[in-house]
C-alpha positions in Angstrom: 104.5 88.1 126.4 106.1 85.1 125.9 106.3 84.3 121.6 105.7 81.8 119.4 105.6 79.8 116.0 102.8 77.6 114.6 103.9 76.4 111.1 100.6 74.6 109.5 100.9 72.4 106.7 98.0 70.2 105.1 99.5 67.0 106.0 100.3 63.9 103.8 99.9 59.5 103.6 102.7 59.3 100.9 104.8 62.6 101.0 107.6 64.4 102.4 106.0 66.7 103.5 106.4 66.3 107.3 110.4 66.2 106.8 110.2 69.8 104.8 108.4 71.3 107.9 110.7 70.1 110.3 113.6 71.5 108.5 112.0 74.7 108.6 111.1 74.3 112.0 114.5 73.7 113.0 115.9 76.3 110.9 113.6 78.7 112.8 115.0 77.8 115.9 118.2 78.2 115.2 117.4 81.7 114.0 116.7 82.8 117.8 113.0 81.6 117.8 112.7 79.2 121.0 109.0 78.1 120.7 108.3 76.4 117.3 105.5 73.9 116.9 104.4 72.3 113.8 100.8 71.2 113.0 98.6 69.5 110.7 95.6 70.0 109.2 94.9 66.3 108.4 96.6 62.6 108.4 99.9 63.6 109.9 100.5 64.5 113.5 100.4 66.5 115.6 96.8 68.3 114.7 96.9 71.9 114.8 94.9 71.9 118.0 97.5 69.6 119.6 100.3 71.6 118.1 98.9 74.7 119.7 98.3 72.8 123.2 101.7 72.5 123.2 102.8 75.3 122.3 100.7 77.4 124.9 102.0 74.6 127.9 105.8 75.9 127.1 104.1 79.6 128.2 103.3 81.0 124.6 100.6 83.5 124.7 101.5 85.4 121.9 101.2 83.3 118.9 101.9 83.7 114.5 100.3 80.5 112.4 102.5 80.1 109.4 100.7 78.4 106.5 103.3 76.5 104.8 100.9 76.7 101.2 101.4 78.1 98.2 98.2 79.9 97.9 95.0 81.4 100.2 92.2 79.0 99.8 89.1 77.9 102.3 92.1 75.8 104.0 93.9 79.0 105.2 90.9 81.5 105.5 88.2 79.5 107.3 88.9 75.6 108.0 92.4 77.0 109.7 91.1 79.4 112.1 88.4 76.9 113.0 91.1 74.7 113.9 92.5 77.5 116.5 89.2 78.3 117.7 88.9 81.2 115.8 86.5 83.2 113.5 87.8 83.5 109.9 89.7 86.8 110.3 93.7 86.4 111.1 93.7 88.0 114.6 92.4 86.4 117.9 92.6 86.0 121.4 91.5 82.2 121.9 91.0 80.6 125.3 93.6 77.6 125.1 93.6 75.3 128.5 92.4 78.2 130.5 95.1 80.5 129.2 94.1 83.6 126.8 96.2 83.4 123.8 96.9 86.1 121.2 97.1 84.3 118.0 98.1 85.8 114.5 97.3 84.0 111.3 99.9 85.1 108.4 99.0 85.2 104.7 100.3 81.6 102.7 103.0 82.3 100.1 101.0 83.8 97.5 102.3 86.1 94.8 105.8 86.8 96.8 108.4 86.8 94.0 110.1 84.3 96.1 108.2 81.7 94.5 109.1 83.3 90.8 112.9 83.2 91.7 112.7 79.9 93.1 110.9 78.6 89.9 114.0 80.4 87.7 116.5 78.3 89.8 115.1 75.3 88.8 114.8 75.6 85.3 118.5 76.8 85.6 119.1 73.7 87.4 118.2 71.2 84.7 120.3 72.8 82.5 116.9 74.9 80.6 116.7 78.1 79.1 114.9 80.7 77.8 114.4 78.5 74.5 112.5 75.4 76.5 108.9 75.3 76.8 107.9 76.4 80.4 105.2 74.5 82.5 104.2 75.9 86.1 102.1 73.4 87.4 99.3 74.2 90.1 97.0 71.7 92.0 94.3 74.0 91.4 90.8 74.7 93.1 87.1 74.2 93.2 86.6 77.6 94.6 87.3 80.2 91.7 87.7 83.2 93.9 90.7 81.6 95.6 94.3 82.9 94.5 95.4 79.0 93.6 94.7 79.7 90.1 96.3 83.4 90.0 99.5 82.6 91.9 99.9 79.8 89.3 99.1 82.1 86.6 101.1 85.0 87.7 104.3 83.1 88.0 104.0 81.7 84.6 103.6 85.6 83.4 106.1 86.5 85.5 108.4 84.1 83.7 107.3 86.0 80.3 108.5 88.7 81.3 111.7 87.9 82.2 112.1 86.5 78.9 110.9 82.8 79.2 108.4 83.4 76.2 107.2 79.6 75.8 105.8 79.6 79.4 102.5 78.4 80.0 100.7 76.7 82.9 98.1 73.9 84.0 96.7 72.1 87.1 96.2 68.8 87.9 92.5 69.2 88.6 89.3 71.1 89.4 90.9 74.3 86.7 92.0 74.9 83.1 93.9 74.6 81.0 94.8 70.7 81.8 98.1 69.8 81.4 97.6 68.0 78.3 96.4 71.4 76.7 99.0 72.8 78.1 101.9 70.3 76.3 99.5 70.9 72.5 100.4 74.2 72.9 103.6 74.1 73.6 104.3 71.6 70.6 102.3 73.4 68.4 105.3 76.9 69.3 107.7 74.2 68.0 109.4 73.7 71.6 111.9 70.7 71.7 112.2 70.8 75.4 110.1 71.1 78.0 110.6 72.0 82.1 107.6 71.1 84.2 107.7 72.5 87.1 105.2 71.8 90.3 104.4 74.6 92.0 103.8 72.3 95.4 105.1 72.8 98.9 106.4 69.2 98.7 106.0 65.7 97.0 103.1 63.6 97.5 100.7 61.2 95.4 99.7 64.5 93.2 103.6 64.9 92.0 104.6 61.4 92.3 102.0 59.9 90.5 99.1 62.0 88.8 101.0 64.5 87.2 103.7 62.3 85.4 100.8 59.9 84.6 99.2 63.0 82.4 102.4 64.5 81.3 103.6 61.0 80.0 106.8 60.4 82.0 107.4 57.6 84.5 106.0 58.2 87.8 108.4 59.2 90.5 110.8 60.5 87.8 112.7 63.6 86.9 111.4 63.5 83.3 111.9 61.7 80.1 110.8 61.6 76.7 106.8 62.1 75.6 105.0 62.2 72.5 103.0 64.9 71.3 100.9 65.3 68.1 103.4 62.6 66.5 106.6 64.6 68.0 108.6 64.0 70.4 109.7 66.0 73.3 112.0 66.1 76.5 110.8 66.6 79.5 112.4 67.7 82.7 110.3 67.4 86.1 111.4 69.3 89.3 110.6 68.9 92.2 108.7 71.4 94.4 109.4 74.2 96.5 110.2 71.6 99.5 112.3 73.7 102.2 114.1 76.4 99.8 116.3 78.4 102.5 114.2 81.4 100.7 110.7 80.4 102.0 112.7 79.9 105.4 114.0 83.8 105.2 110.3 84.6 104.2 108.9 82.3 107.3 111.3 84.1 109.3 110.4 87.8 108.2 106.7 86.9 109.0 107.3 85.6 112.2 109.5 88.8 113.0 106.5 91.3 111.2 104.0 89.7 113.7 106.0 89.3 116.8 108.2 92.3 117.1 107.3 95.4 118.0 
């Protein structure tokens, strides 16, 4: 059987999203794996059914699909596998240009600790600390039983426990607690600092504009000062995930889970 590597992202007008993947991509290959393809849900190109045509013309009939999200939704666990030609379960054989194809759909990111220690880095980055507010910020979801909303939430506990103990979190839409909640109650535990951080795959309209439009800092910006209940605060806005070498180890011990005997 000849291997390969689908990495799926959702696709973007005004992002980098489509750099990220290709770093990954690239990264992949130069970790021994020959066929790598990289699709997209929607907008950017190639689609996931050209990405796969591809892929299965360089002889790859043994196939892993690596989400590139932060969490399972409807995106990963039905609208996905359409996209392949699949049912919604995350193993297939799909008839590709006449070919039969064994395809394997891996789990997105989820509650992997790898997203926790990435978040640590980058409050440690901005020079924060275990004094600063903490605000883990998730795009959130319109369907409830999707783990959006817990990965979010789990990082920010996870972040209690190591001893963060003003973190909180909030989501840009669709979930509570809205990020202007979130900054009340933060002022109201007296924080003079806080480090928003988005937990995104990469930046888009979502991180460049709507978020720092309802946190109060410029758009586009790494932070600055806002005003809450008549104080004011610091803020300091990461950026997202984007192609941590970490997610590219995790990409790479899926890919090897799935493909290797």
């Amino acid at each position: 059987m000849t291997n390969g590597v689908l990495i799926v992202g959702y696709g973007t007008r005004k992002g980098n999203l489509e750099e990220v993947l290709q770093t990954q991509a690239n990264r992949l290959r130069c970790r021994g794996w020959k066929h790598v393809g990289i699709g997209y849900f929607r907008v950017s190109s190639p689609s996931i059914p050209e990405a796969l045509k591809k892929l299965v013309a360089e002889g790859v009939d043994n196939l892993v699909v690596l989400p590139y999200y932060i969490a399972e939704g409807v995106l990963t666990k039905e609208l996905i596998p359409v996209k392949l030609g699949m049912d919604d379960n995350d193993m297939a054989e799909v008839e590709v240009d006449g070919k039969t194809v064994t395809i394997h759909i891996a789990p997105a990111f989820g509650m992997d600790f790898v997203l926790t220690n990435i978040i640590c880095d980058k409050i440690a980055d901005v020079g924060g600390d275990q004094d600063c507010g903490i605000l883990v910020l998730g795009h959130g979801t319109r369907f409830q039983s999707m783990t959006n909303l817990r990965v979010v939430k789990i990082n920010s506990e996870r972040l209690k426990v190591r001893g963060f103990k003003h973190s909180t979190y909030a989501f840009n839409e669709f979930n509570e607690p809205s990020i202007k909640d979130a900054l009340d109650k933060l002022e109201k535990e007296g924080v003079k600092r806080i480090v928003a951080i988005p937990l995104f795959v990469a930046m888009g309209l979502h991180l460049g504009d709507e978020i720092p439009e309802q946190i109060g800092i410029p758009a586009y910006s790494d932070g600055g000062e806002i005003e809450v209940n008549g104080r004011k605060i610091q803020v300091s806005y990461t950026r997202p995930v984007e192609c941590d070498t970490r997610l590219t180890d995790l990409l790479d011990r899926k890919a090897t889970e799935y493909l290797t005997e």
